[in-house]
C-alpha positions as CSV (number, residue, x, y, z in Angstrom):
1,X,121.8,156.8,109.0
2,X,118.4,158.3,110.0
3,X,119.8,161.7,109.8
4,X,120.0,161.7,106.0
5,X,117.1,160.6,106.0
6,X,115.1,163.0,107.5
7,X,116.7,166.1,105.6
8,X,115.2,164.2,102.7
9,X,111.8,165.6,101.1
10,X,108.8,163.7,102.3
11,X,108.2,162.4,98.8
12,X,112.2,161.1,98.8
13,X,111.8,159.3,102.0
14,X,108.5,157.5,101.2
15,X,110.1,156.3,97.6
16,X,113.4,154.6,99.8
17,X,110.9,153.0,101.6
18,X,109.3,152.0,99.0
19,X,112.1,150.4,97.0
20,X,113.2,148.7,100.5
21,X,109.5,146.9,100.3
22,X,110.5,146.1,96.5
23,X,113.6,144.5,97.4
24,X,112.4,142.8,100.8
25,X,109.6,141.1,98.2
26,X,112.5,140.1,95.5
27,X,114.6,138.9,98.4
28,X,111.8,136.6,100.0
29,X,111.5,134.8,96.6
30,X,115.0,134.1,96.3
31,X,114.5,132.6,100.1
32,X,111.4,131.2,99.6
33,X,112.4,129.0,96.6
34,X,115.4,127.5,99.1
35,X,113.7,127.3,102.3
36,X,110.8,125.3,100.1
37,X,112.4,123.5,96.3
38,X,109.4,122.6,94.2
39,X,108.3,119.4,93.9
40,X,108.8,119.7,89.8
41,X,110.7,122.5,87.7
42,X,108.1,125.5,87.9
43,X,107.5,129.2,87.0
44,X,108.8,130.5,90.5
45,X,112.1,131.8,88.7
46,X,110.2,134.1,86.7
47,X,108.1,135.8,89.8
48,X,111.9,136.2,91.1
49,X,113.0,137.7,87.9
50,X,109.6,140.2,87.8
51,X,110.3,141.4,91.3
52,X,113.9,142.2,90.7
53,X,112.1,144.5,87.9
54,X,110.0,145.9,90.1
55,X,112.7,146.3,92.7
56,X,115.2,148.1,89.8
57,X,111.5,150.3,88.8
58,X,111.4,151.6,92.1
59,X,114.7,152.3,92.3
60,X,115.0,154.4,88.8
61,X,111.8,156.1,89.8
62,X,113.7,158.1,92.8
63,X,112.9,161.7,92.1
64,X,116.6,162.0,93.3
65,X,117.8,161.4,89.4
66,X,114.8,161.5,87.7
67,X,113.0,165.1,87.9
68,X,110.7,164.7,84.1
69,X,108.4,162.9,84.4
70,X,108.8,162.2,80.4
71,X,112.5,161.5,80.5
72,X,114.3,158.1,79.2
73,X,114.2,156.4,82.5
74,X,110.2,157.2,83.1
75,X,110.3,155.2,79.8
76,X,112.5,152.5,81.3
77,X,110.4,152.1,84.3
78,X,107.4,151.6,82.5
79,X,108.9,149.2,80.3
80,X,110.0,147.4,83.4
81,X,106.6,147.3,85.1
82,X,104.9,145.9,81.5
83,X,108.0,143.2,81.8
84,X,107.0,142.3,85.1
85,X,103.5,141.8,84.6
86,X,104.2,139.6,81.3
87,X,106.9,137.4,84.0
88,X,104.6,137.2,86.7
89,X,101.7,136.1,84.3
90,X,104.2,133.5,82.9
91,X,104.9,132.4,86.1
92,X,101.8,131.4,87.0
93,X,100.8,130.0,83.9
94,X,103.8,127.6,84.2
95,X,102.8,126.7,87.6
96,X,99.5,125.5,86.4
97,X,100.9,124.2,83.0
98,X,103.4,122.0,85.4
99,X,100.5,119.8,87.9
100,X,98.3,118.9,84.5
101,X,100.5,116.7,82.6
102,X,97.9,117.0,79.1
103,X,98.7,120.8,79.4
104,X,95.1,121.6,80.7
105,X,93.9,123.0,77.3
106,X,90.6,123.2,79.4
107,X,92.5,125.8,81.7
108,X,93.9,127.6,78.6
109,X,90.6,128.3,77.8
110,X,89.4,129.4,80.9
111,X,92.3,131.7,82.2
112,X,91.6,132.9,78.1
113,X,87.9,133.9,79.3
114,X,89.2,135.7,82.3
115,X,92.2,138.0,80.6
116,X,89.5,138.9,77.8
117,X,86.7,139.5,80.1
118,X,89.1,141.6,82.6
119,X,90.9,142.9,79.6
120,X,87.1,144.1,78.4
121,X,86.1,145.6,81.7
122,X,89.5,147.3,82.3
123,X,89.7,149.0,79.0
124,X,85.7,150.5,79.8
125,X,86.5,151.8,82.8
126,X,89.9,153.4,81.7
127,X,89.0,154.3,78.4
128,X,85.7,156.3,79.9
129,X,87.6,158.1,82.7
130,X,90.5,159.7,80.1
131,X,87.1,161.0,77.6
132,X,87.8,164.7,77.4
133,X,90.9,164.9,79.1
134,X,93.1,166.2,76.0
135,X,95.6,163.6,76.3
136,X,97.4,161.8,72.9
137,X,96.6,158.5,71.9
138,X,100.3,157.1,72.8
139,X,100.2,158.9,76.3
140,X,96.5,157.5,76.7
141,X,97.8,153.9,75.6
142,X,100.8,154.0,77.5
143,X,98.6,155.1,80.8
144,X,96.6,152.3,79.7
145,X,99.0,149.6,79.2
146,X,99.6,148.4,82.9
147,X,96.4,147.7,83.7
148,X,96.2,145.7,80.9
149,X,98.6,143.8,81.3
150,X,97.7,142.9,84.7
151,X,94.7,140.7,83.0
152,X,96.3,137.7,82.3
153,X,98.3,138.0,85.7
154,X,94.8,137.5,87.2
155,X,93.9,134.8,84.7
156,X,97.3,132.7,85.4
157,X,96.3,133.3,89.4
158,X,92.6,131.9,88.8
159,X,93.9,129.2,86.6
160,X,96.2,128.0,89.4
161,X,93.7,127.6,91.5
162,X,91.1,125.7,89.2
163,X,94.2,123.1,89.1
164,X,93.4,122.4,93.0
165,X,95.7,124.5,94.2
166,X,92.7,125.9,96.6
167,X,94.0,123.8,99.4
168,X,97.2,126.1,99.5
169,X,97.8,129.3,101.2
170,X,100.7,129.9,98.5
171,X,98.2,130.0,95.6
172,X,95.7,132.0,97.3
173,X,98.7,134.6,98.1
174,X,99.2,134.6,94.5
175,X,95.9,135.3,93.7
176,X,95.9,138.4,96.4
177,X,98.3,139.9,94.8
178,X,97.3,140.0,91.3
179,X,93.8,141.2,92.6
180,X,95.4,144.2,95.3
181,X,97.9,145.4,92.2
182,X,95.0,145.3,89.5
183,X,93.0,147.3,91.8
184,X,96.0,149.6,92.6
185,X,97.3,149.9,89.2
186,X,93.4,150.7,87.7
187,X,92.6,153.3,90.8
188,X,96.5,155.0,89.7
189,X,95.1,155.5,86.4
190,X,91.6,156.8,87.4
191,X,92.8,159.6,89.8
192,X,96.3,159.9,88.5
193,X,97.7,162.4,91.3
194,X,101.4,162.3,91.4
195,X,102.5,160.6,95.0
196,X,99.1,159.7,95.7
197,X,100.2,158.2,99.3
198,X,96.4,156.9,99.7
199,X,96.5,154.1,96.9
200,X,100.2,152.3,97.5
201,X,98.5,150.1,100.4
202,X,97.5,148.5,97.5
203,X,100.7,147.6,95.8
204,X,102.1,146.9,99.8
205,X,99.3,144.1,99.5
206,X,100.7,142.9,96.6
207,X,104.3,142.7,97.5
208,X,103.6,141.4,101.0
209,X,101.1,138.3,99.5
210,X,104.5,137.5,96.9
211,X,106.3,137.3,100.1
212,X,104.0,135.6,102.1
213,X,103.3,133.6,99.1
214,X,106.8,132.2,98.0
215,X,107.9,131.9,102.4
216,X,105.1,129.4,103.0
217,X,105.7,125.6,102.7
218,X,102.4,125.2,100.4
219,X,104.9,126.6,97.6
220,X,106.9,123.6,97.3
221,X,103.4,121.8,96.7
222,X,102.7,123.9,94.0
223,X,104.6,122.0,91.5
224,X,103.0,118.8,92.4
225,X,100.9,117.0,89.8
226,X,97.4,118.3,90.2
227,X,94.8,114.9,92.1
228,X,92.5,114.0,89.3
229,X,89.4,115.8,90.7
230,X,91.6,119.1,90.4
231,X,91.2,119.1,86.6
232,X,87.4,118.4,86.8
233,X,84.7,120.9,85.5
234,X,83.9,121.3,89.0
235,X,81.8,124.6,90.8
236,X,84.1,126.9,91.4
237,X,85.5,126.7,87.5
238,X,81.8,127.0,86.5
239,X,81.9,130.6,88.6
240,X,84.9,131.4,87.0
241,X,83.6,130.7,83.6
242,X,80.0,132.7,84.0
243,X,81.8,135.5,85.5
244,X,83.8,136.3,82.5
245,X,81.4,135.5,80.3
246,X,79.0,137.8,82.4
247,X,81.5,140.0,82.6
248,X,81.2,140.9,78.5
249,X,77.5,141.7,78.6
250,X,78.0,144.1,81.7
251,X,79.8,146.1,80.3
252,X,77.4,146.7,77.1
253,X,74.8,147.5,79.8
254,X,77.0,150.0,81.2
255,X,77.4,152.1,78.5
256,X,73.9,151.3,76.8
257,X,71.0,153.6,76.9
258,X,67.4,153.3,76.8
259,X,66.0,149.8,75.0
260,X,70.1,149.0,73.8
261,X,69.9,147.6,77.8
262,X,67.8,144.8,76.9
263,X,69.8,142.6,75.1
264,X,72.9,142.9,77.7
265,X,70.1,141.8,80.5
266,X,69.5,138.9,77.9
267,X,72.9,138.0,77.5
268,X,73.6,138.3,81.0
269,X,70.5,136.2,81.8
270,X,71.4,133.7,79.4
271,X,75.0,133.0,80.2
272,X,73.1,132.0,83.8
273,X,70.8,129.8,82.2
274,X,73.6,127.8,80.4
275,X,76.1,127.4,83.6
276,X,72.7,126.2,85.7
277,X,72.3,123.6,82.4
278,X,75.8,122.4,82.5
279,X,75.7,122.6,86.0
280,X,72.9,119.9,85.9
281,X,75.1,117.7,82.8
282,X,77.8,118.0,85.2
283,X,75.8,116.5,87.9
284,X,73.8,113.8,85.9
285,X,77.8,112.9,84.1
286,X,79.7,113.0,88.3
287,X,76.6,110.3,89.2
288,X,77.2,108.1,86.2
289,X,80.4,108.1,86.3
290,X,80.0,106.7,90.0
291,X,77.7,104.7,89.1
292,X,79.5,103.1,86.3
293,X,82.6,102.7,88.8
294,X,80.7,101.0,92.0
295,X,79.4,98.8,88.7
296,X,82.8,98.2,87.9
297,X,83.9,98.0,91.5
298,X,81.1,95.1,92.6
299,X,81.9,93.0,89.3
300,X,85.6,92.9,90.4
301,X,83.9,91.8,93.5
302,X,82.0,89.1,92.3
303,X,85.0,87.8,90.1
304,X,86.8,87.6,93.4
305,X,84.4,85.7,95.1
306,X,83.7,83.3,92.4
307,X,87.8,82.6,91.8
308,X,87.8,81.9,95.7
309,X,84.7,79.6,95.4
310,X,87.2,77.4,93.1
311,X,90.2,77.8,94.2
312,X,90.1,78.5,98.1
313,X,91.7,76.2,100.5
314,X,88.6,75.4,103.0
315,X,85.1,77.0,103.4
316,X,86.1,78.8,106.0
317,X,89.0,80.4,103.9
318,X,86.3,81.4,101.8
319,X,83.9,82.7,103.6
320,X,86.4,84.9,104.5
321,X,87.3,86.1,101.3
322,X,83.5,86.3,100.6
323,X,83.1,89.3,103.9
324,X,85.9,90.8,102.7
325,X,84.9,91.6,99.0
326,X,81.7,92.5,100.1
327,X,82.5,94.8,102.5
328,X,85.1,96.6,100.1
329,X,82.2,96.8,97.5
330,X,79.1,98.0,99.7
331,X,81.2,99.7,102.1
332,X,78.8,97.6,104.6
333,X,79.4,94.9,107.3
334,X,78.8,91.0,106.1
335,X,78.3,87.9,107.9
336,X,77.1,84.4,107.6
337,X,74.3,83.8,109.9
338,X,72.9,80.1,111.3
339,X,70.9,78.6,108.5
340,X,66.7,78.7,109.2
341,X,67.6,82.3,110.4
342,X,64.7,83.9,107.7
343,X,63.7,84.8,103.8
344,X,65.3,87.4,101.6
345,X,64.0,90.8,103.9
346,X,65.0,94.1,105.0
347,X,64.9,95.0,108.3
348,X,66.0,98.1,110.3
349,X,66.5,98.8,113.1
350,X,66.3,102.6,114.8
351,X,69.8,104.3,115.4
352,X,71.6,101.1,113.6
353,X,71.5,100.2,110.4
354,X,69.8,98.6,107.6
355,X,70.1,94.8,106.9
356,X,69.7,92.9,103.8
357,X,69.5,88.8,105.1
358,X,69.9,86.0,101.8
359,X,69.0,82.8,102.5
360,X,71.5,80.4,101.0
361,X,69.8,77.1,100.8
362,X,68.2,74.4,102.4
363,X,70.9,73.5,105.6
364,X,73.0,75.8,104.6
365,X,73.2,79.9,106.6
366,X,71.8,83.0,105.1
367,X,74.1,86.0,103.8
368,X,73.4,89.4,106.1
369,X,74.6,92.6,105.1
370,X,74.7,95.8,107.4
371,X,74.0,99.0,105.4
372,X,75.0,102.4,107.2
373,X,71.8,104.4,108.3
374,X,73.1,107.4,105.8
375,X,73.3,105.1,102.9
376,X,70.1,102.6,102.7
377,X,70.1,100.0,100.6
378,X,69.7,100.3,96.5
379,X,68.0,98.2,94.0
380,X,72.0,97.5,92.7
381,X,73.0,97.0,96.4
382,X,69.8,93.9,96.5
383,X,71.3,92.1,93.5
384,X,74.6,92.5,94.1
385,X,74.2,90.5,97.2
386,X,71.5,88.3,95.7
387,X,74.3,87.2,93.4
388,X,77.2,86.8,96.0
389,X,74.7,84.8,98.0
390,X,74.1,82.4,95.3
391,X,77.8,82.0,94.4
392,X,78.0,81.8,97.9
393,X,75.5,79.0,98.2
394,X,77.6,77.1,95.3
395,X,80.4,77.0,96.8
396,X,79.4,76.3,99.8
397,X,77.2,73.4,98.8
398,X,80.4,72.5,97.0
399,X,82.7,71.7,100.4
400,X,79.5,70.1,102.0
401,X,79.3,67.7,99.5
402,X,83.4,67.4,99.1
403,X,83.0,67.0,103.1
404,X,80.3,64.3,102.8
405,X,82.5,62.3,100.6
406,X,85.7,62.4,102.5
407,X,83.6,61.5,105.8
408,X,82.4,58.6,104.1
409,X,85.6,57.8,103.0
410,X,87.1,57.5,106.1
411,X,83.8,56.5,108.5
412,X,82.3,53.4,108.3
413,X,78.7,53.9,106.8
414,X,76.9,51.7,109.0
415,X,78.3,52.9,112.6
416,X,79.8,56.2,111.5
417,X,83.1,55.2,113.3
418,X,86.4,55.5,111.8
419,X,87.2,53.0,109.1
420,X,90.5,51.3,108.7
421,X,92.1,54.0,106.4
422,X,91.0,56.5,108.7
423,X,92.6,54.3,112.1
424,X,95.7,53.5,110.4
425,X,96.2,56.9,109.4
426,X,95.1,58.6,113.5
427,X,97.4,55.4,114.6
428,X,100.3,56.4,113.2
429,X,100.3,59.9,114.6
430,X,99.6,58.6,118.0
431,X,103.1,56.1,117.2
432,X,105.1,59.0,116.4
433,X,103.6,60.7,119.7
434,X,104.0,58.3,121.5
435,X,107.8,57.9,120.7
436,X,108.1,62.2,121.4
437,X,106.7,61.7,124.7
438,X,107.5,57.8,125.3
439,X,103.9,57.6,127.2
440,X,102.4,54.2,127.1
441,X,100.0,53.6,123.7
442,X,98.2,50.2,123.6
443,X,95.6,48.6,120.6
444,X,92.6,46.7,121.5
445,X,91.5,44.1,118.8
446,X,87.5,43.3,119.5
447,X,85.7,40.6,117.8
448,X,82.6,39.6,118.2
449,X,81.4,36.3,118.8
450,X,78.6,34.3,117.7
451,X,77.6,37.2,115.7
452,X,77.4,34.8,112.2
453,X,74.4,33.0,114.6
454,X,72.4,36.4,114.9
455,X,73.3,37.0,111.1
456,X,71.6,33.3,110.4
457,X,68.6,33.3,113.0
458,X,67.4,37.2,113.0
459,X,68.7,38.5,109.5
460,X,71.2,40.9,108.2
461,X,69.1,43.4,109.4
462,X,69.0,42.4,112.9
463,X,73.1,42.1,112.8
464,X,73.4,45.5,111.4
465,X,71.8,46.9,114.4
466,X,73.4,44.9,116.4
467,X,76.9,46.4,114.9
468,X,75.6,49.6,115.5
469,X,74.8,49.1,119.5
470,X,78.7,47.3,119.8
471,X,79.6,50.5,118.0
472,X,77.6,52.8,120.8
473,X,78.5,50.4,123.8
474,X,82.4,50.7,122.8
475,X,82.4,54.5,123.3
476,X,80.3,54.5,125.9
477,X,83.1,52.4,127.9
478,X,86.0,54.3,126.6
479,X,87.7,57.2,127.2
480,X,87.4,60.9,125.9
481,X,91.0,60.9,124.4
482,X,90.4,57.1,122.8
483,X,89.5,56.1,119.5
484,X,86.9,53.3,118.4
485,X,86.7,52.2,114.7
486,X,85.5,49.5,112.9
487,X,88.0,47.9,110.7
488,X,85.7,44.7,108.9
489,X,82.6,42.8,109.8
490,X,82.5,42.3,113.5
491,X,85.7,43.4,113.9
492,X,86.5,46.5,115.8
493,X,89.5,48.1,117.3
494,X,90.3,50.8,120.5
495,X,93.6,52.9,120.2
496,X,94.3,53.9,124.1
497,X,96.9,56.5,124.2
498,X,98.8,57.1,127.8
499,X,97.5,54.2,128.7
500,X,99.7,51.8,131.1
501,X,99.1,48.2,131.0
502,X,96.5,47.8,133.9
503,X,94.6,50.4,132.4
504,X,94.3,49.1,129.3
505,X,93.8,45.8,130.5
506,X,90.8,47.3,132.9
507,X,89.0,48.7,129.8
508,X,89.3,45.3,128.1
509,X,87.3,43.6,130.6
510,X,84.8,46.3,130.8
511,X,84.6,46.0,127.2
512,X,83.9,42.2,127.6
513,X,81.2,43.2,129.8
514,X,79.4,45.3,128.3
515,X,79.5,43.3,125.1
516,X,78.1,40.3,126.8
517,X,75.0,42.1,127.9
518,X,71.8,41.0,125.3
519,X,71.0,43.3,122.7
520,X,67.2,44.3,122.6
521,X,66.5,44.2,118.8
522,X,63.0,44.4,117.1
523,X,62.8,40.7,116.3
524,X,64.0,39.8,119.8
525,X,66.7,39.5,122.5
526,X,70.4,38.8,120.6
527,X,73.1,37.4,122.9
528,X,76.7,37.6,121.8
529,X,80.2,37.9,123.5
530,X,83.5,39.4,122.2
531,X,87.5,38.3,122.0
532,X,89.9,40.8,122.4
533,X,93.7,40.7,121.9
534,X,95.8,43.5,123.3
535,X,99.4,45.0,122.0
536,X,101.5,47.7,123.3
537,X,103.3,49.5,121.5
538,X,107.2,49.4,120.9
539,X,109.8,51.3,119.2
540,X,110.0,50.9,115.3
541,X,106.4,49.8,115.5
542,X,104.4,50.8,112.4
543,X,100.3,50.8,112.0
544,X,100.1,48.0,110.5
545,X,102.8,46.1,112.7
546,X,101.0,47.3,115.6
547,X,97.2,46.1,114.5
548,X,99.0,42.3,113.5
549,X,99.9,42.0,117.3
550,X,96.9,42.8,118.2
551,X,94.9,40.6,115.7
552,X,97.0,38.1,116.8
553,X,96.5,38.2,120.5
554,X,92.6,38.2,119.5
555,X,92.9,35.0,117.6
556,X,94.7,33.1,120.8
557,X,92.1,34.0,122.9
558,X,89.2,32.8,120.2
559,X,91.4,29.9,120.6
560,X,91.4,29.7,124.3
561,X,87.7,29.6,124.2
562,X,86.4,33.5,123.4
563,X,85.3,35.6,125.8
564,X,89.1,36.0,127.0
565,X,91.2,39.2,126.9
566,X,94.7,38.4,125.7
567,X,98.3,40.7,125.9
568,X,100.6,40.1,123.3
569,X,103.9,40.3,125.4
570,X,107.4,39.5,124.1
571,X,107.1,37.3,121.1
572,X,103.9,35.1,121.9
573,X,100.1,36.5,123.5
574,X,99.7,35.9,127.5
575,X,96.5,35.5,129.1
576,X,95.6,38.5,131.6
């Protein structure tokens, strides 16, 4: 196969490679588009169809058929590679069109801006290097035409990109190509040698990138709905923008003489001066539209906390959901520190970070928030936790107060031990224990005796610290594990859980002991004993089945004289 080759002319041989590039860049589009399926329906079909132009150009440009240069097929090929140009510019203008679901008329405008401004510099350049060169109009227009056309290729490239596609090698392949082929196509028309070998690098560039372009996995992405910054009057569309508008004025000073220069400096100056402006609005309208959404962000996060001041399950839930929101808001680190731990301040501390500490009340912690060292705290930052503190302290003062009342529901106010509701309620979960496990559980029924005589001698006063010393002798004589309360008047009761019967019966006479010590009051010395009754617990006993044994086995031995310890066993109370 090589031998026809090489009896071909030099010029025939460099053309079949040539149309072997074409169709290697068709081919790769057909493969590319399989290897990679866009995400959405895109433009990728019409690059296809513009290199399978391209590829047919080539192929009806072989000197092998085609000797005049003005015959019907030169006429077809340039036809062709005006086709392609308008396919290819399609192409990528459907790309773009696809990832901005509004249509990007913003983008219309700009790739506008850049085919005029290209289409403006082109025609300069071309139209000055044919001056005096004694061709017609049509043959000058025709020559023309390609270039051209190649205008809004670039503009559909450069509009891809402003969509985000900047992250993708695919997109800046694109834009390679339209750039190598302008160049190619505008140096063809400037030096228009016939087989100019020197300038088809150019177009190699361009075929190779529309390979490289459509083979890559980015293509797939290029379909994909543009990310909402993508859209944004962002820097590099601002460069786009001021180069075509620059590009206008440029070429007035080109072709201007003497004082005609001034106003194309002008222009050129002023089309500067504008960007830098909306530059700046683009700026100051970026840092208020943040602002406006960490605004929006810290008021969601203040209507968080104050929902979970109401409706959270315990303070501890809350103060949970209280971290949490700030955190997400401030992007900092909060905590609840020990209450007396200092005034509203900030405080930093070299290499850490900077803190921001709200008390919360009187007995109640303070609010500390961690700021990174790169972000300090703001003004905003201060009363946004200024205000979470004091929902905070709401709350918070809340379940303090809720807690209060419950303890005071279930404590006895004078002793602060456990008050009947609060015994019956801890006895029946040792009962059901106790029947788990079958370990031993026994009730010890105290009253005290001759306390009516300190009540009638010394004063209530006297007998309510009296109550409170029984209260602190009974759990100094008991167990870790068991429970004293105060059920009435002098009446108090022990629950004793895994307790077998000598046990039990141990601590009741250690109880009588104690009890029958005096009692150093202000007033004077009080002397009093106790009677205790003691019941053990059986099955199908019930709180209040289980304190009647016991009250019972405390009245026998008030009956027997007081100062006794009595066992309810069986049906009647025995003496221990």
């Amino acid at each position: 196969m090589l031998l026809p080759v090489m009896l071909l002319p030099v010029g025939v041989t460099l053309d079949l490679l040539w149309l072997a590039i074409a169709g290697a860049a068709f081919a790769a589009t057909l493969i590319g588009r399989r290897l990679h399926p866009p995400a959405r329906r895109s433009g990728l079909g019409f690059l296809s169809a513009s290199m399978a132009m391209l590829a047919v150009a080539a192929a009806l440009d072989l000197p092998l058929w085609r000797d005049d240069p003005s015959s019907a097929l030169a006429t077809v090929t340039t036809v062709l590679h005006a086709s392609s140009f308008v396919l290819i510019a399609i192409a990528m203008m459907r790309l773009a069109a696809v990832r901005t679901p509004d249509g990007d008329p913003e983008g219309w405008i700009d790739a506008g801006l850049v085919a005029i401004a290209t289409a403006a510099v082109l025609y300069d350049i071309i139209s000055a290097s044919m001056a005096g060169t004694g061709r017609s109009l049509i043959a000058s227009a025709s020559l023309m035409l390609l270039p051209l056309l190649m205008a809004p290729v670039l503009a559909g490239t450069v509009r891809l990109l402003i969509t985000g596609t900047h992250r993708y090698v695919a997109a800046w392949c694109f834009f390679a190509a339209s750039l190598a082929s302008l160049v190619g196509n505008v140096l063809y028309i400037l030096d228009p040698v016939p087989g100019q070998v020197e300038l088809r690098p150019f177009w190699l560039v361009a075929y190779v990138a529309v390979a490289w372009g459509t083979l890559h996995p980015t293509s797939a992405r290029l379909s994909e709905p543009a990310p909402a910054t993508g859209t944004r009057l962002a820097f590099g569309r601002l460069v786009v923008i001021g180069t075509a508008l620059a590009a206008l004025p440029a070429v007035m000073l080109r072709g201007a003489g003497g004082g005609s220069r001034v106003p194309a400096i002008a222009a050129i100056v002023s089309v500067a001066l504008v960007l830098w402006r909306i530059a700046r609005l683009l700026r100051d309208r970026e840092r208020a539209a943040e602002a406006l959404e960490h605004r929006a962000e810290r008021e969601s996060a203040l209507s968080q906390i104050g929902r979970a001041a109401v409706t959270a399950s315990s303070s501890a839930a809350f103060v949970a959901e209280l971290t949490r929101d700030i955190d997400r808001a401030l992007q900092a680190r909060s905590a609840l520190l020990g209450s007396g731990s200092g005034a509203d301040r900030d405080d930093s501390s070299p290499g850490d970070v900077t803190r921001v500490v709200v008390p919360l009340g009187a007995r109640l912690e303070s609010l500390e928030v961690r700021f990174p060292t790169d972000r300090p705290a703001s003004d905003d930052d201060r009363r946004f936790v200024s205000t979470a503190a004091d929902l905070a302290a709401a709350a918070l003062r809340r379940w303090e107060v809720e807690d209060q009342l419950r303890h005071r529901s279930l404590h006895d106010h004078l002793t602060g031990l456990p008050n009947r509701a609060l015994i019956s309620e801890r006895l029946l979960t040792a009962i059901d224990r106790s029947r788990i496990t079958d370990a031993p559980l026994v009730v010890l029924f105290i009253d005290l005796d001759g306390f009516k005589t300190v009540n009638d001698t010394l004063g209530h006063a006297a007998g309510d610290e009296v109550l409170g010393e029984v209260a602190a002798r009974l759990c100094a004589e008991v167990r870790v594990a068991d429970i004293v309360g105060r059920l009435a008047g002098d009446e108090f009761v022990v629950v004793c859980e895994q307790a077998p019967a000598d046990t039990a019966t141990a601590l009741a006479h250690r109880l009588l002991h104690a009890l029958s010590e005096p009692f150093e009051l202000d007033l004077g010395d009080a002397h009093i004993g106790a009677s205790i009754g003691v019941a053990h617990a059986k099955p199908g006993d019930d709180p209040e089945s289980l304190l009647q044994r016991a009250d019972a086995a405390m009245y026998h031995a008030k009956h027997l004289g007081k100062g006794q310890v009595i066992v309810w066993s069986g049906t009647a109370p025995a003496c221990s």
